[in-house]
N, C-alpha and C positions, 0 to 999 in steps of 0.2 A: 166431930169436925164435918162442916157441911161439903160437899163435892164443889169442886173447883173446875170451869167451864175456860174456855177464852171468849172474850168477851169484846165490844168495841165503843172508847168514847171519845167525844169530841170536845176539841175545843177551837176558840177564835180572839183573838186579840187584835189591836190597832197601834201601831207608831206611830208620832211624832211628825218624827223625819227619816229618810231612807239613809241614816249614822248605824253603822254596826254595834257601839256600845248601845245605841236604843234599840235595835234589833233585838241582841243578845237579852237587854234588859225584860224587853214586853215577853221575850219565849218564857224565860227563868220564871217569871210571875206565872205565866198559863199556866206553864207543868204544873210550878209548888201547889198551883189551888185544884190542878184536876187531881194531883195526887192526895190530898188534902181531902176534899171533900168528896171524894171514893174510896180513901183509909185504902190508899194503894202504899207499896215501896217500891222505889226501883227494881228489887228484884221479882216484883211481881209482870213488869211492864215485856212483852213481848217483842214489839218492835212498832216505830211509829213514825206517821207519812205527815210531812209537814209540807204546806204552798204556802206559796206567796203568793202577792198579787205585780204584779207587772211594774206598778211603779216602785218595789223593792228589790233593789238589786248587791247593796252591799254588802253584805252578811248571809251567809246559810241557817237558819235557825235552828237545824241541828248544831252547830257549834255551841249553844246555848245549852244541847242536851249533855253534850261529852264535858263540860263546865260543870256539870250537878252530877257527872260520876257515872254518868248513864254509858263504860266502854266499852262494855261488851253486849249492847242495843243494837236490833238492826235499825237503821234510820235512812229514809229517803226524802230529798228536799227535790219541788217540782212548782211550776209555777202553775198562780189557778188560770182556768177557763176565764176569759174578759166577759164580765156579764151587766147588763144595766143594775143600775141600784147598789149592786159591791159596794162595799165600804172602802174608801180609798188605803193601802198601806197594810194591809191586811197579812196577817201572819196565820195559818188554819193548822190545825191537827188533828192525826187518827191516830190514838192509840191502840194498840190491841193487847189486852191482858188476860192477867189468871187474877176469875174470880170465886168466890160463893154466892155471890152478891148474883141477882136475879135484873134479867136486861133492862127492865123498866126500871132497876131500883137504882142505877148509875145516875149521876149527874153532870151533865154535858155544862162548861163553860163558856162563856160571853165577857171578853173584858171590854172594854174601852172602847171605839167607838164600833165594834161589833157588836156591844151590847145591845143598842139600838135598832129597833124591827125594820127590816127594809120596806121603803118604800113602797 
């Protein structure tokens, strides 16, 4: 068994509209695919720092993490710094985990219109 580090990845997704069922919706998808394509589980997950961006205000996106089981997570929602270029509606995460998995070898996601390079 390889030695197991804490480790840190990210992710970013885009809403619709500031509706809390699509708030909840875009989180549930980040998590499934960072956990996904980091061959993480919940209990590997440490605790993890979600923003938003200013134009989202009706939902915590952590509610989306205690939704997937995630209750004994620590979890902190903040809102991001207003910056030129941001993608409007913007949902961001920092995970922090246990891995074996080596920093470079993590795969940071992009969904929706974060996927797009800014400006």
């Amino acid at each position: 068994m390889r030695e197991r580090h804490v480790r840190a990845v990210r992710g970013a997704t885009t809403v619709a509209r500031d509706e809390p069922a699509l708030v909840r919706a875009a989180t549930r998808e980040l998590l499934a695919a960072l956990l996904e394509r980091n061959a993480l589980t919940p209990a590997d997950i440490v605790s993890a720092v979600f923003t938003v961006t200013g134009d989202l205000r009706s939902e915590f996106p952590a509610r989306a993490a205690r939704e997937l089981g995630w209750g004994d997570v620590p979890l902190l929602c903040a809102v991001d710094a207003p910056a030129a270029g941001a993608p409007p509606r913007c949902v961001r995460v920092l995970l922090h985990v246990e891995s074996d998995r080596a920093r470079d070898d993590l795969v940071h996601v992009r969904l929706g219109g974060a996927a797009e390079p800014a400006p």
